[in-house]
Steps between C-alpha positions, in 0.01 A plus 500: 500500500554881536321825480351581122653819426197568341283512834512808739576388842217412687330757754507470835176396680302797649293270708744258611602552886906607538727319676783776546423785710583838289877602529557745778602798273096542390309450809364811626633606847311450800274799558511668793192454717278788529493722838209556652546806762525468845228536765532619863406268700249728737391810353642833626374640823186753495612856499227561763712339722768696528263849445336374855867458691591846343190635662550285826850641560403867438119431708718359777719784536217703568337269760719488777451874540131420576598320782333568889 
């Protein structure tokens, strides 16, 4: 018995599960993961810091003049 010529071919089943995996030409490529930005690790140093050596170097010049 063949195929009535009179019959479309049947559709394929939207709910039935497929066996072979899409052809490589259509899947989508792999997406590049998204980059989240960097942290430091410590946060920088307080500019008060180095504002209080500044002042120690040019205080200390002045010191040793004071001297008895």
């Amino acid at each position: 018995m063949g195929l009535c010529a009179s019959k479309p071919p049947p559709k394929p089943n939207p709910y039935a599960s497929r066996d072979d995996p899409e052809p490589p030409e259509s899947n989508p490529p792999p997406q590049t993961p998204v980059r989240t930005p960097r942290r430091r690790p410590f946060p920088p140093p307080s500019p008060a810091k180095h504002l209080k050596a500044v002042l120690l170097r040019t205080h200390a010049a002045v010191k040793p003049a004071v001297q008895r």
